[in-house]
C-alpha positions as CSV (number, residue, x, y, z in Angstrom):
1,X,0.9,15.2,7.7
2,X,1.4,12.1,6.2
3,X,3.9,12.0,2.9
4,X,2.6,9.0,1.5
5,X,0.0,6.0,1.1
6,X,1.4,2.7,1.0
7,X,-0.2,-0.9,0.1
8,X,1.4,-4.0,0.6
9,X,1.5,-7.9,0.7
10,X,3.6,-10.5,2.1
11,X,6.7,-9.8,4.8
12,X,9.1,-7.5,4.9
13,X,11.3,-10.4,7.1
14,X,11.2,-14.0,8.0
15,X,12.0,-15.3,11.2
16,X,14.1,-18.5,11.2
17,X,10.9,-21.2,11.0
18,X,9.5,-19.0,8.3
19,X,12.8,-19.0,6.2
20,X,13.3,-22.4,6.5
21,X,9.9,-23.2,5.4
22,X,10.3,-20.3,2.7
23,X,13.7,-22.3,1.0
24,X,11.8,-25.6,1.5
25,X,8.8,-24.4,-0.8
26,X,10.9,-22.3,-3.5
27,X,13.1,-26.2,-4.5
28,X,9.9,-28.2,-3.6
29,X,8.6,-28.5,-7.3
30,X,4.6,-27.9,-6.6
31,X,5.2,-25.1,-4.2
32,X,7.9,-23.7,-6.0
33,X,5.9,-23.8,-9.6
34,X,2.7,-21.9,-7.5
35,X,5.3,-19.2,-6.1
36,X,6.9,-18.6,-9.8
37,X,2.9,-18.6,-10.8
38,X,2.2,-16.0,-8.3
39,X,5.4,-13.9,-8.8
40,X,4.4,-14.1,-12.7
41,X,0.8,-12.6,-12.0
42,X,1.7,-9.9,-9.8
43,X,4.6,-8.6,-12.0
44,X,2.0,-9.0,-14.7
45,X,-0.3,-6.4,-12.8
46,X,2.7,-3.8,-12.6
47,X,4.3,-4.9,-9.3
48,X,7.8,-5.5,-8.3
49,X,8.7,-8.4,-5.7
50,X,10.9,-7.5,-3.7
51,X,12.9,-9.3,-0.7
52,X,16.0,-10.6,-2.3
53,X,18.8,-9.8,0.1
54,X,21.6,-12.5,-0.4
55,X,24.4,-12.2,-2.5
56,X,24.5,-16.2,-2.9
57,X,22.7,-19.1,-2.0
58,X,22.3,-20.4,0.9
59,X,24.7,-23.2,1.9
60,X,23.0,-26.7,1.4
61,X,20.8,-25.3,-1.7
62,X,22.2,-25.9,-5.4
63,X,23.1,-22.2,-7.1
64,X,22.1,-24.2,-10.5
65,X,18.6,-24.5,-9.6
66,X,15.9,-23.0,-11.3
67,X,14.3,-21.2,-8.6
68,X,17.9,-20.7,-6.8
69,X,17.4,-16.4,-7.7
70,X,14.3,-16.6,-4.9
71,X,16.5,-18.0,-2.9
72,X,18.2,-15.1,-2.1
73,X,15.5,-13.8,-0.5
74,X,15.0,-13.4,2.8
75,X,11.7,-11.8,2.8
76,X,9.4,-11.4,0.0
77,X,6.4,-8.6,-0.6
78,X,5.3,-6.0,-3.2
79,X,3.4,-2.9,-2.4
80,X,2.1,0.3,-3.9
81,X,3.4,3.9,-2.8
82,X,0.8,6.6,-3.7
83,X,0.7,10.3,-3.0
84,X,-1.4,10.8,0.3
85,X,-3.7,13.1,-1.0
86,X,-4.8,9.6,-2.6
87,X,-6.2,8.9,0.7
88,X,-8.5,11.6,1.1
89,X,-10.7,10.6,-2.4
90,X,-13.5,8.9,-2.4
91,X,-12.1,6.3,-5.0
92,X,-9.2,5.6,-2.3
93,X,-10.9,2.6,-0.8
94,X,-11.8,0.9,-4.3
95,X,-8.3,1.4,-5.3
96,X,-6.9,-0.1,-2.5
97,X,-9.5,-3.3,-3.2
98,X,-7.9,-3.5,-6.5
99,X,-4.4,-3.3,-5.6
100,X,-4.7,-5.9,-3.0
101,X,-6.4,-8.3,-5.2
102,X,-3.4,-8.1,-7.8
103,X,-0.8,-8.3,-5.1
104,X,-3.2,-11.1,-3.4
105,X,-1.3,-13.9,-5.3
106,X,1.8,-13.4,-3.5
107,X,0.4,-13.2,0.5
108,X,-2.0,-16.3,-0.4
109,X,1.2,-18.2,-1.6
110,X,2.6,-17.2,1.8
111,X,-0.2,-18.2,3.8
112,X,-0.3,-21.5,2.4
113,X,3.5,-22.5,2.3
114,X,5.6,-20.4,5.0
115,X,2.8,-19.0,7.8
116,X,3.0,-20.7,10.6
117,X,0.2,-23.7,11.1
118,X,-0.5,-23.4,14.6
């Protein structure tokens, strides 16, 4: 019997291409203003981001920038845990519409900066 629901957006781990692309966009100024955006509307709706692993930048990146805390992630996501007797109400489905749409911000940021293009 399962314990739980959970809801989630982004990735729990970035391979190397990914985390490379993921640095580039947090310094690059438009990408990184549209991630802080994104982080800023899903905290907004009562999320936590999560993925932030490092104790330090990495080497190469300036510890002084203004994005450098995102930089300690190495994976980045937010997600809802709910009871999983949530699951078996007929509201469940509509929830989980809503809960994606306010997490949204963060997996359309990472479709459009770190995914991979081919």
């Amino acid at each position: 019997m399962p314990q739980a629901t959970l809801l989630g957006v982004g990735m729990h781990f970035f391979p190397k291409p990914e985390l490379d692309r993921f640095r580039k966009a947090v310094v690059d100024p438009r990408a990184g203003r549209a991630l802080a955006k994104a982080i800023g509307e899903v905290e907004k709706a009562g999320y936590e981001v999560e993925g932030a692993s490092r104790k330090s930048v990495p080497r190469g990146y300036d510890p002084g920038h203004d994005r450098a805390g995102l930089l300690l992630h190495e994976a980045l996501w937010c997600d809802h845990e709910g009871p999983a007797t949530a699951a078996g109400m007929a509201a469940f489905v509509d929830e989980c519409a809503e809960r994606a749409r306010d997490m949204w911000p963060i997996g359309k940021w990472l479709l459009a900066e770190v995914a991979p293009t081919t």
